[in-house]
C-alpha positions as CSV (number, residue, x, y, z in Angstrom):
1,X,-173.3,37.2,-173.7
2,X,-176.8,38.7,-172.4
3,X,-179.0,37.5,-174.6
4,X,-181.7,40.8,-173.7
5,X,-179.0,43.0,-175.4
6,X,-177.1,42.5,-178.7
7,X,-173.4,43.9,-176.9
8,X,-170.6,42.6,-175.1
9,X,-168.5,44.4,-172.8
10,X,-164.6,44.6,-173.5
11,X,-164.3,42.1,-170.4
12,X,-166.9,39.8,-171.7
13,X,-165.3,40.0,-175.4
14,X,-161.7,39.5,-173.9
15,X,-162.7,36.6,-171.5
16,X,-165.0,34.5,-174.6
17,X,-161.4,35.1,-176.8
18,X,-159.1,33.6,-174.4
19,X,-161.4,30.6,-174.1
20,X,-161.4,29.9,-177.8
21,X,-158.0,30.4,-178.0
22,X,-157.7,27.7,-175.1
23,X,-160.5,25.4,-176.8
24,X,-158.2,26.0,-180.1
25,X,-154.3,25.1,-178.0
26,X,-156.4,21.9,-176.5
27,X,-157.3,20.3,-180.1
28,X,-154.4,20.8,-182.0
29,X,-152.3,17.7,-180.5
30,X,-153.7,14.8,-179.4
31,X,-154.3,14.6,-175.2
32,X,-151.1,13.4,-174.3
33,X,-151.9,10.0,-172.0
34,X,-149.8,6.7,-171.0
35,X,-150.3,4.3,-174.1
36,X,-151.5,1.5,-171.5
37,X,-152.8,-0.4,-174.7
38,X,-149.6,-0.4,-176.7
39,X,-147.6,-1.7,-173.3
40,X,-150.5,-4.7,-172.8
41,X,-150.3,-5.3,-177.1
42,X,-146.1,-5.8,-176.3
43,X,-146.5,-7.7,-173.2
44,X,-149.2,-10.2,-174.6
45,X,-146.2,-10.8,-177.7
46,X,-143.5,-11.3,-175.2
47,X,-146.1,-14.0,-173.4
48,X,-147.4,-15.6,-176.7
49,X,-143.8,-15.7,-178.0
50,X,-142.8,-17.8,-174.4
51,X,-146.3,-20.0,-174.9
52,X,-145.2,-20.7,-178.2
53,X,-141.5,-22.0,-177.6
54,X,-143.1,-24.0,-174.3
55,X,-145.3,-25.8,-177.3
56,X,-142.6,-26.8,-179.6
57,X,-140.4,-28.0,-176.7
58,X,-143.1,-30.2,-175.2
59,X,-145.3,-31.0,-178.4
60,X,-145.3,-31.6,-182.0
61,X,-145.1,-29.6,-184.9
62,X,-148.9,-30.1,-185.3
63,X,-149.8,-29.2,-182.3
64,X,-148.0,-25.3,-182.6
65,X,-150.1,-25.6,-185.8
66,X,-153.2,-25.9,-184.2
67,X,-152.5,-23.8,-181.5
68,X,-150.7,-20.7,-182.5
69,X,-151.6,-20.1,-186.3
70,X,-154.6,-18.6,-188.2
71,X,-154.9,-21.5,-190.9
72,X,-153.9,-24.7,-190.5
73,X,-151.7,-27.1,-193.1
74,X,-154.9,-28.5,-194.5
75,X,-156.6,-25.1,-195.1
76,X,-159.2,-24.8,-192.3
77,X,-162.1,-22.1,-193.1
78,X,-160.9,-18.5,-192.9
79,X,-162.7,-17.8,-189.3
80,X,-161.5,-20.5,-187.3
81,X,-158.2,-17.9,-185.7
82,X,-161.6,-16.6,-183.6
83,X,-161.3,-19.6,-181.9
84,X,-157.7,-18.4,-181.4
85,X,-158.1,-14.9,-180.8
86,X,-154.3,-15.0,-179.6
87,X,-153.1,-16.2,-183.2
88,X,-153.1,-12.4,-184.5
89,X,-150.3,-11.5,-182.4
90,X,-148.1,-14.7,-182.7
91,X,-145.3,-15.2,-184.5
92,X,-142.5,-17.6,-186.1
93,X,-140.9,-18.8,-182.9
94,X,-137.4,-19.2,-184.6
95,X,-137.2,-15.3,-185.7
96,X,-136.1,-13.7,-183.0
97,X,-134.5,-10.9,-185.2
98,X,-138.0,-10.6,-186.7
99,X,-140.0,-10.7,-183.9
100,X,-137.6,-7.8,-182.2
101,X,-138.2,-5.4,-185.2
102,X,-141.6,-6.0,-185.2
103,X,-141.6,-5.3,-181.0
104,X,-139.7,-2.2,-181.8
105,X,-142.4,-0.8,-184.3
106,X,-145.2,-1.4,-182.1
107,X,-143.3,0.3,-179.1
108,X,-142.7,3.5,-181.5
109,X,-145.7,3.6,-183.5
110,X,-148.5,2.2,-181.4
111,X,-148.6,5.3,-178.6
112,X,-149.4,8.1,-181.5
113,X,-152.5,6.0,-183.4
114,X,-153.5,4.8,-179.4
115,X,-153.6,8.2,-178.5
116,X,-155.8,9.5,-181.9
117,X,-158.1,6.7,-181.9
118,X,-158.7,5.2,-178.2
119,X,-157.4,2.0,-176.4
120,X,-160.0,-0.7,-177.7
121,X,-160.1,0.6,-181.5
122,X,-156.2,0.2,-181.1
123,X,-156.2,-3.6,-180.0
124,X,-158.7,-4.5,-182.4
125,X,-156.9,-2.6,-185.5
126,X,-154.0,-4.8,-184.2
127,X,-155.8,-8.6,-183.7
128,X,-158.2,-8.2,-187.1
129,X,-155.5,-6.9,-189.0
130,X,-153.2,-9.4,-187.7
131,X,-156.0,-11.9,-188.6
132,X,-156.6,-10.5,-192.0
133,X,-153.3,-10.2,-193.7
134,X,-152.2,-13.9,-192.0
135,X,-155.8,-14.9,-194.0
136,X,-154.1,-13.1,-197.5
137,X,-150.8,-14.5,-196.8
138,X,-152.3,-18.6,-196.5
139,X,-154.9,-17.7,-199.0
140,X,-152.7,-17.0,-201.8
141,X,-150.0,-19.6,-200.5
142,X,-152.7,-22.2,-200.5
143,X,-152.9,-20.9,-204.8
144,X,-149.7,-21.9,-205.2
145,X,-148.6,-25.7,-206.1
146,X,-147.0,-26.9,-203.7
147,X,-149.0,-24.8,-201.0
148,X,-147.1,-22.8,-198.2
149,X,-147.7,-23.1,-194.7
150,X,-149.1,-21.7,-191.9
151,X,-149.8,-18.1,-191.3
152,X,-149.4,-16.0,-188.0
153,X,-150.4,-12.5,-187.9
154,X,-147.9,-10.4,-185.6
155,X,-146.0,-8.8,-188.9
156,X,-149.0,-7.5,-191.0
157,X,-150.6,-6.0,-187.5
158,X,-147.4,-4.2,-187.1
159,X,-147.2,-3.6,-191.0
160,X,-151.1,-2.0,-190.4
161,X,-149.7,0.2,-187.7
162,X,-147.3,2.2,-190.1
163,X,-149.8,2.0,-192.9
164,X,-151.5,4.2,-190.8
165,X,-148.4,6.4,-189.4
166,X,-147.7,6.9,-193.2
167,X,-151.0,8.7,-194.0
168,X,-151.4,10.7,-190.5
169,X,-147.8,11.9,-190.5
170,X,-145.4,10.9,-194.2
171,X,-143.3,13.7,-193.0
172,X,-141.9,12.0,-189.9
173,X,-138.1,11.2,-190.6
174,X,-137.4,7.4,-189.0
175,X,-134.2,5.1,-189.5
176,X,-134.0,2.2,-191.1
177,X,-131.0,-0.4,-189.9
178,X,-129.5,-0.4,-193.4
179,X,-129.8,3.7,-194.0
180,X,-127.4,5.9,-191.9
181,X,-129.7,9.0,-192.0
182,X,-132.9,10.0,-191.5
183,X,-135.4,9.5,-193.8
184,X,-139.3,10.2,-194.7
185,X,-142.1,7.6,-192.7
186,X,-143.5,7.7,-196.8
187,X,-140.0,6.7,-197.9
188,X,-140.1,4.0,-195.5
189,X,-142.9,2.6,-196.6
190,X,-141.8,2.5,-200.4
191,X,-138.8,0.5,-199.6
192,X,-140.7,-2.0,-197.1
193,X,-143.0,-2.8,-199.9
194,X,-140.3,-3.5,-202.5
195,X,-138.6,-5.4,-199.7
196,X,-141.6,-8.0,-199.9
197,X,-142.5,-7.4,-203.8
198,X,-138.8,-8.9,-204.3
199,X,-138.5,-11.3,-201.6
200,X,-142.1,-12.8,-202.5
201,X,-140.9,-12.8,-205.8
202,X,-137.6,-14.7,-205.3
203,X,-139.4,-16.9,-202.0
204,X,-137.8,-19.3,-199.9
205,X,-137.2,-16.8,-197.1
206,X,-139.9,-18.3,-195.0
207,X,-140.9,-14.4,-194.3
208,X,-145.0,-13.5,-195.1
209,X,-144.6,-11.5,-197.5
210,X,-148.1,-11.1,-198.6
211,X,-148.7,-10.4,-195.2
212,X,-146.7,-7.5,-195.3
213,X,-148.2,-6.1,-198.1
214,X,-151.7,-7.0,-197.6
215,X,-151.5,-4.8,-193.9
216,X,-149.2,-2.5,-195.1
217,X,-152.3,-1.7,-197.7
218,X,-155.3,-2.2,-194.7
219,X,-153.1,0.0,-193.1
220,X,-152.8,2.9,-195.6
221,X,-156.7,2.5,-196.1
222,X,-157.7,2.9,-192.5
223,X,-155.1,5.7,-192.4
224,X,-157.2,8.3,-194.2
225,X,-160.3,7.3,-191.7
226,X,-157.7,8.2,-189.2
227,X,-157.0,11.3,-190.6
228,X,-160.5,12.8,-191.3
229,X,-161.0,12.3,-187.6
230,X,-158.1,14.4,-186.5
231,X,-158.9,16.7,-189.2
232,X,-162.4,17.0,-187.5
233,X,-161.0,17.4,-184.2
234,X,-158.5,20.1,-184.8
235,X,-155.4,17.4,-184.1
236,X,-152.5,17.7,-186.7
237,X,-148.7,16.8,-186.9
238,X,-146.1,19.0,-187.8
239,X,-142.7,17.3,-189.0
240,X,-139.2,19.0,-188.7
């Protein structure tokens, strides 16, 4: 518009509405990009995962200890996994099962929050979460008499990740292996966390539960971060 008169011609007006409705089509779903992050996050598992087996076959018990996990048997200070930056994404060598879930939520849920939020925010959502729930699940093992073991952080990274999905999109309809049909991501979530409120409370399934929970709940919190960005940026989900 000229600013030396206060008009617009019908071309001028027509031309400024077509790019605000194109400004407005651009923001309402995330730019749709290859989630290189998510792909180098699921290759990194698969190596650690190798790494880890090559330890236990060629070294002790200690040694995997030392190497792979975020606190030690003896309780080592809570940022010594910096030292170890790959211990957030490592994980009990003999769960295969577990360790293929947890591959398969990162492969589904990783590209949306990569997308929203940008490739390094991603990978360190994933590696201090990872750090931080392995930390809750030794620190309250370490309360109990006698103490649990050693904590490695790939579950409550993953748990993080649909904390997050949860907030930004509860709507989205997932399956679960043991529910034939389709139900709500919020569902989901409910049922996850009784999983590990039971299983923590019955123990002995060598599972971290309180890892679970604890980035299930990081997860959740960062979620509404999440959301008041894509609320700010005109990006928003809509679930069938």
């Amino acid at each position: 518009m000229d600013q030396d008169r206060p008009w617009q011609t019908d071309a001028e007006l027509e031309g400024e509405m077509a790019n605000q409705s194109r400004r407005v089509q651009n923001q309402s779903r995330p730019i749709s990009s290859t989630p290189r992050a998510t792909y180098w996050v699921l290759g990194a598992v698969g190596a650690v995962y190798v790494l880890e087996w090559l330890t236990l076959l060629t070294a002790n018990v200690d040694v995997f200890v030392y190497i792979w996990t975020i606190f030690t048997r003896d309780g080592t200070t809570w940022y010594d996994w910096i030292y170890r930056p790959w211990s957030p994404i490592a994980h009990r060598p003999d769960g295969f099962t577990h360790i293929l879930f947890n591959s398969i939520g990162l492969f589904f849920f990783g590209p949306m929050l990569e997308q929203i939020v940008g490739k390094l925010r991603f990978i360190s959502l994933i590696v201090l979460t990872g750090a931080l729930s392995s930390i809750a699940q030794a620190s309250i093992d370490h309360a109990f008499d006698p103490p649990g073991g050693p904590a490695l952080g790939l579950s409550g990274a993953i748990m993080a990740l649909i904390g997050v999905a949860i907030i930004i999109n509860p709507k989205a309809k997932i399956f679960l292996f043991f529910v034939p049909i389709p139900i709500p991501l919020w569902v989901a979530g409910i049922i996850f966390a009784l999983i590990d409120i039971v299983s923590a409370y019955v123990g002995g399934t060598g599972v971290g539960n309180f890892a679970h929970l604890s980035g299930l709940a990081i997860g959740l919190a960062y979620g509404f971060n999440v959301k008041k960005e894509m609320k700010a940026k005109g990006i928003h989900f809509t679930s069938h």
